[in-house]
TIKE-217459 format. One record per atom (N, C-alpha, C): residue number from 1; residue in three letters; atom name; x, z negated, y. Coordinates in steps of 0.1 Angstrom, whole numbers, m for minus. Each point is the difference from the previous one (the first is absolute). Last residue first. Layout:
<i=NUM	aa=ALA	at=CA	x=X	z=Z	y=Y>
...
This chain:
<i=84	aa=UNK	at=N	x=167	z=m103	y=m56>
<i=84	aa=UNK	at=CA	x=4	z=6	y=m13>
<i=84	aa=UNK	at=C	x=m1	z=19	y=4>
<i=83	aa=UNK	at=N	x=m35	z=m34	y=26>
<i=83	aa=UNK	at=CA	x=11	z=0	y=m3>
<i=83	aa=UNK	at=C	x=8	z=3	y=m15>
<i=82	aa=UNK	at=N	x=m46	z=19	y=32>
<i=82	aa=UNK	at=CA	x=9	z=m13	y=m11>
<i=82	aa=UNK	at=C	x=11	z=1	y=1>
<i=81	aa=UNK	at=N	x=m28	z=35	y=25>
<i=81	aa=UNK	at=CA	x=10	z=m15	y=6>
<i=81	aa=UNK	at=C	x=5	z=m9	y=m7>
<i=80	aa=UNK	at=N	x=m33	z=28	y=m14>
<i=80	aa=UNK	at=CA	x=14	z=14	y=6>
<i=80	aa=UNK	at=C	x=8	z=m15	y=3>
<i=79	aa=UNK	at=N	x=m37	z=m11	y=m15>
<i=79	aa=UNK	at=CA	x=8	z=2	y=m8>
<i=79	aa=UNK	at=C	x=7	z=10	y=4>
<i=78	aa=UNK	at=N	x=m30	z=m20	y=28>
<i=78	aa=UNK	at=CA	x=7	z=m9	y=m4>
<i=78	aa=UNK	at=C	x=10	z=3	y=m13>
<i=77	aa=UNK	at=N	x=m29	z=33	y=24>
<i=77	aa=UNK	at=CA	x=11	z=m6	y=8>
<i=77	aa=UNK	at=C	x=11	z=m8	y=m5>
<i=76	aa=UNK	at=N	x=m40	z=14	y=m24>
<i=76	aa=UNK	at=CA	x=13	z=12	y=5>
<i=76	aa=UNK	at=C	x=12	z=m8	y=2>
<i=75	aa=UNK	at=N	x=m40	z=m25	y=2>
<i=75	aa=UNK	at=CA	x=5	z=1	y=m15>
<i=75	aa=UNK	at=C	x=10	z=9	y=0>
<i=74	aa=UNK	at=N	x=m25	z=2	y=41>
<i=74	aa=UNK	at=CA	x=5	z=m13	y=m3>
<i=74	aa=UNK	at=C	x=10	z=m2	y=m15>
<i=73	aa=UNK	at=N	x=m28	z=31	y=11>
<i=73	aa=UNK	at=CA	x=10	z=5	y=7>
<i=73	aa=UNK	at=C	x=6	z=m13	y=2>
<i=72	aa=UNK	at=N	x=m25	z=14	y=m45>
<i=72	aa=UNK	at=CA	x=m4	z=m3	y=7>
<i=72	aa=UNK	at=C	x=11	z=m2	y=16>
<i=71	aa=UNK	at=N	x=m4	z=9	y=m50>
<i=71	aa=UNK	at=CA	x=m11	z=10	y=7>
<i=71	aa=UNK	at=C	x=3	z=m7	y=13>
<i=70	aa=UNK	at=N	x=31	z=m14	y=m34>
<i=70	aa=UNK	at=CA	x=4	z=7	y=11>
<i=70	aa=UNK	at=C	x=m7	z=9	y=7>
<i=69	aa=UNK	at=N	x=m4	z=m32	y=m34>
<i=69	aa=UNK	at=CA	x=3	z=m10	y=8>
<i=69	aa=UNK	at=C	x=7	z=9	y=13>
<i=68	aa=UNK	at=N	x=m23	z=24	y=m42>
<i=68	aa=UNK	at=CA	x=m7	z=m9	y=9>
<i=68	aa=UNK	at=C	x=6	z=m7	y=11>
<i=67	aa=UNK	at=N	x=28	z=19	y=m38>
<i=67	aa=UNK	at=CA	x=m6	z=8	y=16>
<i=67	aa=UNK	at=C	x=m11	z=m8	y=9>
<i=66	aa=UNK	at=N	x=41	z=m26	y=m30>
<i=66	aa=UNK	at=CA	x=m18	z=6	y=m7>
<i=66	aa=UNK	at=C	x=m6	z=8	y=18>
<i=65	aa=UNK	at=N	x=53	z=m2	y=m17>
<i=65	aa=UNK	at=CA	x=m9	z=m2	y=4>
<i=65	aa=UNK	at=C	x=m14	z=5	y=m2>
<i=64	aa=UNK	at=N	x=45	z=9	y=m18>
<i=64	aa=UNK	at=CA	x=m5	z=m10	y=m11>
<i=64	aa=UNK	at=C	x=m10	z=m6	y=14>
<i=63	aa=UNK	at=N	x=21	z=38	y=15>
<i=63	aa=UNK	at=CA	x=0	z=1	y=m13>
<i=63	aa=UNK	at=C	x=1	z=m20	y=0>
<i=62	aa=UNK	at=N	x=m4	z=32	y=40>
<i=62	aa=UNK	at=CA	x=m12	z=m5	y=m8>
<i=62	aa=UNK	at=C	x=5	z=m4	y=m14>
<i=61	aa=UNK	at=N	x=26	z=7	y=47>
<i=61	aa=UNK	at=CA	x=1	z=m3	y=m15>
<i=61	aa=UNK	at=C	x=m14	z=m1	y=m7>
<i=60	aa=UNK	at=N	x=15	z=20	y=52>
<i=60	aa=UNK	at=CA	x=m8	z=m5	y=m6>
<i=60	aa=UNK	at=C	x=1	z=0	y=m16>
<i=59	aa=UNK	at=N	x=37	z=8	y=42>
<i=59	aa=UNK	at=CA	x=m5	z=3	y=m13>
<i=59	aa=UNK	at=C	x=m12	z=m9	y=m4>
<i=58	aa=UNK	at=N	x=18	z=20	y=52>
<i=58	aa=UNK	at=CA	x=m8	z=m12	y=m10>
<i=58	aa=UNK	at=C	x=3	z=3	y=m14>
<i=57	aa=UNK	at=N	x=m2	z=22	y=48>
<i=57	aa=UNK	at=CA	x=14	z=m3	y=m4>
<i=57	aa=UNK	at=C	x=1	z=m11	y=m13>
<i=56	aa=UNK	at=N	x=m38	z=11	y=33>
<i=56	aa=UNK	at=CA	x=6	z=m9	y=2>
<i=56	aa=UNK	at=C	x=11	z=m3	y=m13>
<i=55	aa=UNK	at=N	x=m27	z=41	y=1>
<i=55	aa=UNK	at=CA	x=0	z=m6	y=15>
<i=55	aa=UNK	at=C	x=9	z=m12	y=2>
<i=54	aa=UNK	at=N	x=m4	z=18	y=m44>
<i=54	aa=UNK	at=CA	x=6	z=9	y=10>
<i=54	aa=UNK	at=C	x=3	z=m4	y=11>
<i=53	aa=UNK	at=N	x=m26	z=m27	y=m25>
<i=53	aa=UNK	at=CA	x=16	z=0	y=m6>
<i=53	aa=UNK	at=C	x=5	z=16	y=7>
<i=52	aa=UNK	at=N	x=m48	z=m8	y=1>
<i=52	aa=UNK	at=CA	x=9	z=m9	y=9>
<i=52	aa=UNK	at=C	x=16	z=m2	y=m3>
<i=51	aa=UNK	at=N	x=m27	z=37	y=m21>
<i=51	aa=UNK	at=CA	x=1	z=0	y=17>
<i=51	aa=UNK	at=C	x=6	z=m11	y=11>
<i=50	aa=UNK	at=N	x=m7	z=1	y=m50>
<i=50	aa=UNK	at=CA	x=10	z=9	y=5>
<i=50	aa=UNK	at=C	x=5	z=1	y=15>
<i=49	aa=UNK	at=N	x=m40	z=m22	y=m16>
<i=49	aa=UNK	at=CA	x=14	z=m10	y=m2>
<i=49	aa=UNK	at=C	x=10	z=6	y=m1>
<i=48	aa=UNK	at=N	x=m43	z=22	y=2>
<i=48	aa=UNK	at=CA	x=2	z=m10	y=15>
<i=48	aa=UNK	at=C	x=13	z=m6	y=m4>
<i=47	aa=UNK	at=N	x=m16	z=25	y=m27>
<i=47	aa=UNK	at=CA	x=12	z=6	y=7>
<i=47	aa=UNK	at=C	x=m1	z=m4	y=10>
<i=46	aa=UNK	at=N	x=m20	z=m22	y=m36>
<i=46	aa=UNK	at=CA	x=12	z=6	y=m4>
<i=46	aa=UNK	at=C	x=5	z=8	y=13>
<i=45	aa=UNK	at=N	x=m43	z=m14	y=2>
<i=45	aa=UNK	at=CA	x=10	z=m10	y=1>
<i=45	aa=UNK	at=C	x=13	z=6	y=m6>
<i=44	aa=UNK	at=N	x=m31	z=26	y=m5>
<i=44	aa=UNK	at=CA	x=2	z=3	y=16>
<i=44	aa=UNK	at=C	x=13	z=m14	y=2>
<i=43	aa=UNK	at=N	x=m18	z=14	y=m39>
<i=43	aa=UNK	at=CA	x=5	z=9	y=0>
<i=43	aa=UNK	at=C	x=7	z=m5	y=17>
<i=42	aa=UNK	at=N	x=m33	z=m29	y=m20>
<i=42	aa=UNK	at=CA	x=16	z=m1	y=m5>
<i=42	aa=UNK	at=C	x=11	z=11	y=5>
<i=41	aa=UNK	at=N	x=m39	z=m12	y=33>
<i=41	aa=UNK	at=CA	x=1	z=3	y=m19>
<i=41	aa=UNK	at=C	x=13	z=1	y=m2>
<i=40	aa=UNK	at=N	x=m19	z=m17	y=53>
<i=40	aa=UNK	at=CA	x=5	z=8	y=m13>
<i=40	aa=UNK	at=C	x=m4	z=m3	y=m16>
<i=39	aa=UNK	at=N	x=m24	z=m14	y=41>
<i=39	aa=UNK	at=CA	x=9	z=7	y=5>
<i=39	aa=UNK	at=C	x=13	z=5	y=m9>
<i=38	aa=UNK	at=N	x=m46	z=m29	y=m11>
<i=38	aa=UNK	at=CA	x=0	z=14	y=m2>
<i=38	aa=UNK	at=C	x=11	z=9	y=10>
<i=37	aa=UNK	at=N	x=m8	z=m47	y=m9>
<i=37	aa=UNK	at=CA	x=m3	z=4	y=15>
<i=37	aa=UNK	at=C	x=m6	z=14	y=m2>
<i=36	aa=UNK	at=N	x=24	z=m23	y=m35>
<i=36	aa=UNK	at=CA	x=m11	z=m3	y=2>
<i=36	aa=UNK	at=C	x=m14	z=3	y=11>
<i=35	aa=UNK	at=N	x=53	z=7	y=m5>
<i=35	aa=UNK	at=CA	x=m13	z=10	y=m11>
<i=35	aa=UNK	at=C	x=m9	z=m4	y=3>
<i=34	aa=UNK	at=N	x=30	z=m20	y=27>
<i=34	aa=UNK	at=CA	x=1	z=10	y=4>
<i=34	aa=UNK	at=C	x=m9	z=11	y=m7>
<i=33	aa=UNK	at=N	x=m5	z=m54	y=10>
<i=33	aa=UNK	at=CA	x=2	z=8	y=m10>
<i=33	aa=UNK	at=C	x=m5	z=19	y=4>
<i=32	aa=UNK	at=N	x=14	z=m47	y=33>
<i=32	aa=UNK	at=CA	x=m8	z=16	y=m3>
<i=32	aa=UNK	at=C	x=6	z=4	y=m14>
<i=31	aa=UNK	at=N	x=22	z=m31	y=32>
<i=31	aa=UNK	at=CA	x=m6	z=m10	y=m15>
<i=31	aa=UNK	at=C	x=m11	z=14	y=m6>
<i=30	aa=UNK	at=N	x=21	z=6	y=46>
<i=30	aa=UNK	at=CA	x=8	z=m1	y=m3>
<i=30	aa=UNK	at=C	x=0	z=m3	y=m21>
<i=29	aa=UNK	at=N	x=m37	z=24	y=30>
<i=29	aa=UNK	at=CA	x=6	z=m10	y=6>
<i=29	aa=UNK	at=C	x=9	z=m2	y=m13>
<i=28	aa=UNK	at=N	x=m32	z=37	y=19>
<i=28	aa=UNK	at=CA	x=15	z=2	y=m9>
<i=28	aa=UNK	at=C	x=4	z=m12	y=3>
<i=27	aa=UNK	at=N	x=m36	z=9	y=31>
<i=27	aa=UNK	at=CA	x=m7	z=m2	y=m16>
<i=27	aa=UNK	at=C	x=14	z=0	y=m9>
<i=26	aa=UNK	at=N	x=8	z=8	y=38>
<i=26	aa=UNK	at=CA	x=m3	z=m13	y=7>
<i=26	aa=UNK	at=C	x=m9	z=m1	y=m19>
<i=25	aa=UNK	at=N	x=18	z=42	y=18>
<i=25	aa=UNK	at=CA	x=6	z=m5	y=m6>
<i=25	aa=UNK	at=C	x=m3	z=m11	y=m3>
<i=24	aa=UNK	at=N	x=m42	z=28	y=m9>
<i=24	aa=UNK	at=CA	x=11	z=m6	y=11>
<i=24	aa=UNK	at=C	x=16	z=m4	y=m5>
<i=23	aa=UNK	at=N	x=m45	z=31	y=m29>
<i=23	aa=UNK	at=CA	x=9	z=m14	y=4>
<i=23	aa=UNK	at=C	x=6	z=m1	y=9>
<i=22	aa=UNK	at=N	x=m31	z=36	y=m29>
<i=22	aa=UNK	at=CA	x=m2	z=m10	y=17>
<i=22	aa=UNK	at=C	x=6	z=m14	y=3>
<i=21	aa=UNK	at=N	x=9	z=36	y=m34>
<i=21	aa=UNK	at=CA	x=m7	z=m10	y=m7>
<i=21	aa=UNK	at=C	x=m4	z=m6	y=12>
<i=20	aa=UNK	at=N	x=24	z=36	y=13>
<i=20	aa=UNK	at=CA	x=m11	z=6	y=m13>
<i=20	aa=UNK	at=C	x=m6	z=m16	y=m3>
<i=19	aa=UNK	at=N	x=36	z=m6	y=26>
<i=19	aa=UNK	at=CA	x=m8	z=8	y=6>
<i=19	aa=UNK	at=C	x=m11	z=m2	y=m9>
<i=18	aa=UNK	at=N	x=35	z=m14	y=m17>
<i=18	aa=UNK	at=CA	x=m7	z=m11	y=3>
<i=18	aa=UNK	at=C	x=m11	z=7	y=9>
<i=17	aa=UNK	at=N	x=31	z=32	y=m18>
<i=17	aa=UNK	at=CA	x=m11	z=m9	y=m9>
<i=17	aa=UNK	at=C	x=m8	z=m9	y=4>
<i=16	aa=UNK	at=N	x=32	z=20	y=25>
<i=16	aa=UNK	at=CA	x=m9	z=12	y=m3>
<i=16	aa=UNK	at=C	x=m4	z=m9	y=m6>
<i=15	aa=UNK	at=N	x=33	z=m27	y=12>
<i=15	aa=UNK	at=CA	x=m11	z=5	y=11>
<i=15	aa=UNK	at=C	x=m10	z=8	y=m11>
<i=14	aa=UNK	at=N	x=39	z=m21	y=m18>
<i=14	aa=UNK	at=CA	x=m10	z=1	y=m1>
<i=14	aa=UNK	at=C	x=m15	z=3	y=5>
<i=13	aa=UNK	at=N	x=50	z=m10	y=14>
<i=13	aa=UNK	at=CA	x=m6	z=15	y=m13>
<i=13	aa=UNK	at=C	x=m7	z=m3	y=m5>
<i=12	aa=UNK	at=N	x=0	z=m23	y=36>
<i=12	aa=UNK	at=CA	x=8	z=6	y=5>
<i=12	aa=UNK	at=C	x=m3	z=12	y=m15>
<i=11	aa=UNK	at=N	x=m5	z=m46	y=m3>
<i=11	aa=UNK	at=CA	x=m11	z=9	y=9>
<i=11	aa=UNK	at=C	x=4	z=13	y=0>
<i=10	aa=UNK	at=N	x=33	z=m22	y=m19>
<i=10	aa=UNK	at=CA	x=m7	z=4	y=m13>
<i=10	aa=UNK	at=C	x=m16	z=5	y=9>
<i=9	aa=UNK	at=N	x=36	z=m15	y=26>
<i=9	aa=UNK	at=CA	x=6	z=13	y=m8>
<i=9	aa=UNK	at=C	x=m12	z=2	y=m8>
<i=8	aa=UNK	at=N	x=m4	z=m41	y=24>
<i=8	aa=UNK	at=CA	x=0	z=11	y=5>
<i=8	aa=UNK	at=C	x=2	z=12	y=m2>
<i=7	aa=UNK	at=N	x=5	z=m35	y=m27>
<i=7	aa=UNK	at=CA	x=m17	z=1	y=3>
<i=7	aa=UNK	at=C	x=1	z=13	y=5>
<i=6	aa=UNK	at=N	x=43	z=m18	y=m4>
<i=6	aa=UNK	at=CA	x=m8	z=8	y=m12>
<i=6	aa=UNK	at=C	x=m6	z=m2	y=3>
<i=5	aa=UNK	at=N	x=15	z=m21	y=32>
<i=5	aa=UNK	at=CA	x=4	z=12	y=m3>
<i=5	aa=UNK	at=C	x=m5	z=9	y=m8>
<i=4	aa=UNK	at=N	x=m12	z=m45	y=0>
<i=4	aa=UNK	at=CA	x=m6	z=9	y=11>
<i=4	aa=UNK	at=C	x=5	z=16	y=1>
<i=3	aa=UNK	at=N	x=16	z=m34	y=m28>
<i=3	aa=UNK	at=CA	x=m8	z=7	y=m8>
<i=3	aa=UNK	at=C	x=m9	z=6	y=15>
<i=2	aa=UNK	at=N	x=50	z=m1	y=m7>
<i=2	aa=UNK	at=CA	x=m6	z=m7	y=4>
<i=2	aa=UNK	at=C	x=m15	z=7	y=m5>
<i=1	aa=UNK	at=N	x=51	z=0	y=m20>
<i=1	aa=UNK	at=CA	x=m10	z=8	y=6>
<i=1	aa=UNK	at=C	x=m12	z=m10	y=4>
């Protein structure tokens, strides 16, 4: 998966929010801490990551990763992509 791709998906569902907080997509740049921005909480990241493993056919493993290295659409990317 490419991380333009996911950017694009994750503008994409996250319109309504980034709305409300007055963001652009051009403010979602790829190194963007997704909590920190205030475009999700745990509740929301949890179904942002349903949403991408739907869309892009994915199992996301969280088991023995530290979530942090996945606030962000860069950090997504590169652990949908590891290898194994």
């Amino acid at each position: 998966m490419k991380v333009d791709e996911l950017q694009g998906f994750v503008v994409a569902e996250l319109g309504p929010r980034m709305e409300r907080l007055d963001l652009t997509s051009a403010d979602v740049t790829p190194d963007l801490d997704l909590f920190s921005a205030g475009l999700v909480d745990s509740m929301g990241f949890m179904e942002l990551l349903a949403a991408i493993e739907k869309r892009f056919g994915v199992e996301i493993d969280l088991d023995g990763v530290d979530p942090e290295t996945l606030y962000s659409i860069e950090g997504l990317a590169r652990h949908v992509n590891r290898p194994g």
